[in-house]
N, C-alpha and C positions, 0 to 999 in steps of 0.2 A: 824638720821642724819649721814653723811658723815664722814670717817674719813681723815684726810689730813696727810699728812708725807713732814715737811717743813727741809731746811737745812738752819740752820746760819753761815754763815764764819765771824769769825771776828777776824784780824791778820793771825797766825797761829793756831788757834783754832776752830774748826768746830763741831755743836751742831744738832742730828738732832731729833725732836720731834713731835711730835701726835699730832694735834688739830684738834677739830672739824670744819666744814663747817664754822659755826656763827662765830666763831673765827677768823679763816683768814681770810672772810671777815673784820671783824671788825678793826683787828689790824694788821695783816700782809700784805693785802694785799693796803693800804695807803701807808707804807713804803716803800714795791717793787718799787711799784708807783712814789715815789718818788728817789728811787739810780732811775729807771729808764730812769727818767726827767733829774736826774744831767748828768747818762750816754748820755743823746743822747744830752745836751749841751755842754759837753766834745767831742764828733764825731763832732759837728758840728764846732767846732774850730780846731782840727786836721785838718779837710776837707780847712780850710780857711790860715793850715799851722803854727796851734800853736800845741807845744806838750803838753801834759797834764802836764808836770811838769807845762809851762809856763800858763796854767789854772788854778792853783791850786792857782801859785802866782798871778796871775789878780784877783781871787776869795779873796785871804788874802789881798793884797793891796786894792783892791776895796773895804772893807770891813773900812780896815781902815782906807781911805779916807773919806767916810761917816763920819765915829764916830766922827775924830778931823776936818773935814772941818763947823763944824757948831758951831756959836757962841752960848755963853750960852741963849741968850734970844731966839733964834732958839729950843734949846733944852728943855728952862722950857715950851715954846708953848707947843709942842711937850708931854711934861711927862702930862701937864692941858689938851691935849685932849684927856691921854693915860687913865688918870684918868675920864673924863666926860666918853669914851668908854664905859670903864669898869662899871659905873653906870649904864649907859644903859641897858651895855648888864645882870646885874644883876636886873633888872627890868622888864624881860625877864622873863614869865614861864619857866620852865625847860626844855620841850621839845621844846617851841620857842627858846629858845637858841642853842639848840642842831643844832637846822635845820641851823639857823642863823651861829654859828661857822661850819656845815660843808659845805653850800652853799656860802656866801659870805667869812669866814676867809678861808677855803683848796679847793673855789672852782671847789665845784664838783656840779656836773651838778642836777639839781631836779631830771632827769631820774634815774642816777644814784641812788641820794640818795633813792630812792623809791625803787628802785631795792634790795638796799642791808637794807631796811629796812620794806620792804613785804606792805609799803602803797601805795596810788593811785596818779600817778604823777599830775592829775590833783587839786586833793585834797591837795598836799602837795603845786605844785604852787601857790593855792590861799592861803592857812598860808606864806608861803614865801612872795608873796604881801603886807598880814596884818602885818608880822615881819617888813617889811620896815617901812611901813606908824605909828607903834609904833616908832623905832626909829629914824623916820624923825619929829615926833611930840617931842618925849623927846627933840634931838637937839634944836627944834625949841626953844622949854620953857627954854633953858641954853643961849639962845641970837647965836648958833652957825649954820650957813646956811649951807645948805646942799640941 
């Protein structure tokens, strides 16, 4: 395997270390991914004429709009379906979850996941399917549509 040479900035502090290939795929390379994402919906609001300060604060207000703009029985729904999930998704072999938390929860693409996990995207498409139709049947048997 490969060796990789990654750098952390974080503040004023800058960290830089070894890891293998399997490694940065696995865990560094999600994160990139994601400052990525945040970077280029921060461009895209400069470009429409916000500064990033004023991003920063649409992102903390918009956050805490959400949290106090919903009534409690909004919220207990909300924790009763966070809890039926979470059954589900422990109901879930192991590596059907895996697939399931990285195709449906950090949507990433089946290509993808096949890629950074050496299986066959048509193979893995068809578990992705049978992952659905288990958790569309669990739902089913809780009274919740879907």
């Amino acid at each position: 395997m490969s060796e990789k040479i990654i750098r952390i900035k974080s503040g004023n502090e800058e960290f830089t270390m070894s890891v293998t290939e399997e490694e940065y795929l696995k865990y560094y390379r999600p994160w990139w991914q994601q400052k990525k994402h945040e970077q280029r919906n921060r461009e895209a609001m400069e470009q429409n004429g916000y500064t990033e300060e004023s991003y920063e604060e649409w992102k903390e207000n918009d956050m805490r709009t959400e949290f106090f703009s919903e009534s409690m029985e909004e919220l207990a729904e909300k924790r009763m379906l966070l809890d039926v999930l979470r059954d589900a998704m422990d109901s879930l072999l192991p590596e059907e979850r895996e697939l399931a938390m990285k195709v449906f929860g950090e949507e990433m693409s089946v290509y993808e996941y096949a890629r950074v996990t050496g299986g066959n995207r048509r193979t893995l498409d068809f578990r992705k399917n049978k992952v659905m139709e288990k958790l569309r049947h669990f739902f089913r048997e809780r009274g919740i549509d879907v």
